[in-house]
N, C-alpha and C positions, 0 to 999 in steps of 0.2 A: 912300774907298780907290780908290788908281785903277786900273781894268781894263785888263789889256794881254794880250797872246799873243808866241809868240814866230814869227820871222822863219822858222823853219824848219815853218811851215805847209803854205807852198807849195816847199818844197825835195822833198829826196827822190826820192819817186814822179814828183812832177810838174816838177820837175828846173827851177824856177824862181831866178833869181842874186835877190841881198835884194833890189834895188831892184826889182824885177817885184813881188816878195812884198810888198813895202809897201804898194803900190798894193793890191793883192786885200785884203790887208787892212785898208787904208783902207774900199774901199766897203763893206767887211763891218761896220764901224762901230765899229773899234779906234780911239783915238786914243794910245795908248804900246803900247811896245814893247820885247820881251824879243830881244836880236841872238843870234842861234843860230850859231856859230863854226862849222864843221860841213867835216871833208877832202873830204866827198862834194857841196858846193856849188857850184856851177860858179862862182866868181868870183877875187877875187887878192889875200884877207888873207895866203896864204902867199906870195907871188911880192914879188918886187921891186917893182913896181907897187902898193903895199897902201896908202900914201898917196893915191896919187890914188881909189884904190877907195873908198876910208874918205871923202876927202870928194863925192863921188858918194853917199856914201849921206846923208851931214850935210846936202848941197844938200837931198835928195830928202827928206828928214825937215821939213825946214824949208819946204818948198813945200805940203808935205801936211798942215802946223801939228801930225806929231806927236813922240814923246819918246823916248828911251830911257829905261828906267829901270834895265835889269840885262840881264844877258847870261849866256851859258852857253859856257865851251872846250870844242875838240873833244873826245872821247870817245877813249881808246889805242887803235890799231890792232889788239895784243896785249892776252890778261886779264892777264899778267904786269904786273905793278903797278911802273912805270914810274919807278925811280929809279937805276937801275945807269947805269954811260959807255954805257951802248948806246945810251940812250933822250934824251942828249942834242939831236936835233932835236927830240923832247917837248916839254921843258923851253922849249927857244928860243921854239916855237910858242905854249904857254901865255902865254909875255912876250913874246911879239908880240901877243895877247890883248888882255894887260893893257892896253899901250900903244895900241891901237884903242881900249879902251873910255874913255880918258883922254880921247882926240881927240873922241870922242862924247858924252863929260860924263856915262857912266857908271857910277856908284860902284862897282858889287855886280857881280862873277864867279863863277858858280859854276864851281867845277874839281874833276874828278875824277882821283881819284890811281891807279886801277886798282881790280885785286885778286887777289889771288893761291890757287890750291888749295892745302889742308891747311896751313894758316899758325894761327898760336896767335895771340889778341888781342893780347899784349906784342910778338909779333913786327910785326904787323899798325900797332900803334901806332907802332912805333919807323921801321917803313918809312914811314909816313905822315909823320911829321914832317923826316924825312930830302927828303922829295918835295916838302910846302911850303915848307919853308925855302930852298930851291933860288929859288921863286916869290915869297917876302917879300919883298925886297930892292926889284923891280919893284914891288911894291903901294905900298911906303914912295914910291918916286919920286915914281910917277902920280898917288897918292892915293887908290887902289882896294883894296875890302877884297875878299881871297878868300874865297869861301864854300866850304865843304865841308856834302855833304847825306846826310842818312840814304839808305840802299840797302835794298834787297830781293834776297832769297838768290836767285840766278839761277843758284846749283849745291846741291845737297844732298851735296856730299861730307862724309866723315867728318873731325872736326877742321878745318874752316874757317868761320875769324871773318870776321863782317859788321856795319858798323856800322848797326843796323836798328831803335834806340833813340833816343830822346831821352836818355835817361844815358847810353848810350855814347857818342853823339855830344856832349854837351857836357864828356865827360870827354876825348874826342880836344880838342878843342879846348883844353880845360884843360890839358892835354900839352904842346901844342904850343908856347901862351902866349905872345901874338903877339897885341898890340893889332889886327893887320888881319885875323885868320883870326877868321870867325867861321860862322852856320848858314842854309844852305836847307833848309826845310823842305818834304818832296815827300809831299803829302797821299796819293798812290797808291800810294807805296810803305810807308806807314804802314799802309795800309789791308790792302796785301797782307799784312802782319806782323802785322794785328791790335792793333797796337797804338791806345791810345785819345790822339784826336785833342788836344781839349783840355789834356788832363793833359801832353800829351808839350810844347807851346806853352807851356805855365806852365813846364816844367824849361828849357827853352833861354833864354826869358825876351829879354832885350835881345841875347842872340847872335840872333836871327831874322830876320835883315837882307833876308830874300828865302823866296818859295813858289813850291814848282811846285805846280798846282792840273791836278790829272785824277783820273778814273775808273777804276774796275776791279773786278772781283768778290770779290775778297777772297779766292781759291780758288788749292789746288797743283793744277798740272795732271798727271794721271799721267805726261807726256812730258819737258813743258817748266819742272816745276820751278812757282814763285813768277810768277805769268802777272803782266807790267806790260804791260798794250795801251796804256795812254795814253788811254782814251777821255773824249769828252766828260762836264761833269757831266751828273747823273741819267739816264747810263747804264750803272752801275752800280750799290754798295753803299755807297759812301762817305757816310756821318751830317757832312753839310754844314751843320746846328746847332753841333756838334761844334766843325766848324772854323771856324765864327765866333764862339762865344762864345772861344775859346783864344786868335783874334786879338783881339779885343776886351779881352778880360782884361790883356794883356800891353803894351796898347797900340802894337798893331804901327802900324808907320808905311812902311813898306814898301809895293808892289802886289799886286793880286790877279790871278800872274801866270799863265796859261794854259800847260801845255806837254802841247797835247793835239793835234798833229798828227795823229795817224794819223783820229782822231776817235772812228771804228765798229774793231771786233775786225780785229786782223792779219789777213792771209794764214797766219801761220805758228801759228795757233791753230786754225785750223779743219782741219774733215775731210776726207784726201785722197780724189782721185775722179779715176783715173787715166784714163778714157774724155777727159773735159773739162774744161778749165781757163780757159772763158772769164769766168765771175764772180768767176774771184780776180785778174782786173788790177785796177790802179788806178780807179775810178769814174770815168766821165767829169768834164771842168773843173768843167761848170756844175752840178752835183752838189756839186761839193764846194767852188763857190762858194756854194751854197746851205748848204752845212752848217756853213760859217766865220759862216757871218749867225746862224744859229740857236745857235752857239755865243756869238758876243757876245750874244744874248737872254739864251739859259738861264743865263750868268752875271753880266749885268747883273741883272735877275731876283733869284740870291744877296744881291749888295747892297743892291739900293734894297729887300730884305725886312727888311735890318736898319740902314737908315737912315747907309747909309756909301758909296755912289755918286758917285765922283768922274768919271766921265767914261772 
């Protein structure tokens, strides 16, 4: 299985454009890679300019001898779940996505459709397929399947649907029914839900076309609701047997793809301390060039413990 991380490692905080990011995570000992689409990136997938950017980044993949294998759209501005005439530069953006990832030789995108407060499932369902059918049409082109992925409740309002199931999520899919739209599975947000890992990989079955692979405690926060820090494996609770025998079983053929930026617990999870605020910036570089090294360990480590280490 091949190990990859995604591009927006060194985004963010450290406010690095992907080709910088490759690099960091080249010496880190990545060789594929998950392209993290991301408004808050400094570079020019959205601009007129997105060609030449796109192949600056193919040059720099190809110097660095490493891969794409999947990618991820940017995230809505708004939780309002993104399919009314409003949200049309959305939509654009997402297919401008696609068509990157095509140039890239990218199969698998995942895209989120939103999500909305106090919405009923059927409502939930019917907005969702209203959302990807907008973005099918671009998949058919290019040749890119859209992934839609299980979520974690990031509100506890009354009457609002999440799909935070393996049955839900392969009955959304079965909904939508669409040879391109198929499932990432995000082991952290499984984990925050409790739900159990293997059994949920047996229900999705050949829709599994892609994983986010992070960490987290499993726990509600009394503030923030369904905590996803993102962090690295074995720092937290996630039964990583779990999640290898459920890939194995299924015979995923997909990557074992990293989306653990932050790495260590948020800022917005810990306790405020209004005197001082100098331990909650960002970590210094070489810090968290050190932690991107130890993250391709502790999940090469995963692999070669079950005889599926591709590189």
């Amino acid at each position: 299985m091949k190990l990859a991380t995604t591009t927006s490692d060194f985004s963010g905080a450290y406010k690095f454009s992907t080709v910088e990011s490759m690099n960091y995570i080249h010496q880190a000992g990545f060789r594929y890679l998950d392209y993290g689409f991301s408004y808050g990136n400094p570079e020019a997938v959205f601009t007129d300019d997105w060609k030449n950017h796109i192949e600056n980044v193919k040059n720099t993949a190809k110097e660095l001898s490493m891969k794409f294998v999947q990618a991820h759209a940017p995230m809505a501005s708004t939780p309002s779940m993104p399919i009314d005439e409003n949200n049309d530069q959305f939509i654009a953006d997402n297919i401008r996505c696609i068509e990157c990832c095509a140039e890239l030789g990218i199969k698998n995108i995942v895209v989120h459709s939103g999500y909305r407060l106090h919405i009923t499932k059927e409502e939930f369902f019917e907005q969702n397929k209203r959302f990807y059918q907008k973005l099918l049409p671009a998949a058919e082109k290019f040749g890119v399947n859209v992934l839609t992925e299980n979520f974690t409740q990031m509100h506890h309002e009354a009457n609002t649907y999440w799909t935070d199931s393996a049955k839900d999520l392969k009955e959304l899919i079965d909904y939508v029914d669409h040879p391109m739209l198929h499932a990432c599975w995000d082991i952290g947000h499984a984990n925050s839900t409790d739900v159990p890992q293997d059994e949920s990989l047996r229900t999705l079955g050949e829709h599994v076309k892609a994983i986010h692979v992070q960490d987290n405690l499993g726990i509600t926060h009394p503030l923030y609701g369904n905590t996803d820090p993102h962090m690295a494996p074995f720092f937290g609770s996630v039964n990583f047997d779990s999640v290898m025998h459920g890939l194995l079983e299924i015979n995923y053929n997909g990557a074992f793809t990293l989306e653990t930026g932050i790495f260590y617990s948020p800022v917005r999870y810990k306790k405020p301390y209004d005197k001082d605020d100098r331990l909650q910036k960002p970590l210094p570089f070489d810090i968290k060039l050190d932690a991107e090294k130890l993250l391709y360990k502790l999940s090469k480590h995963i692999l070669e413990t079950y005889d599926c280490f591709e590189g």
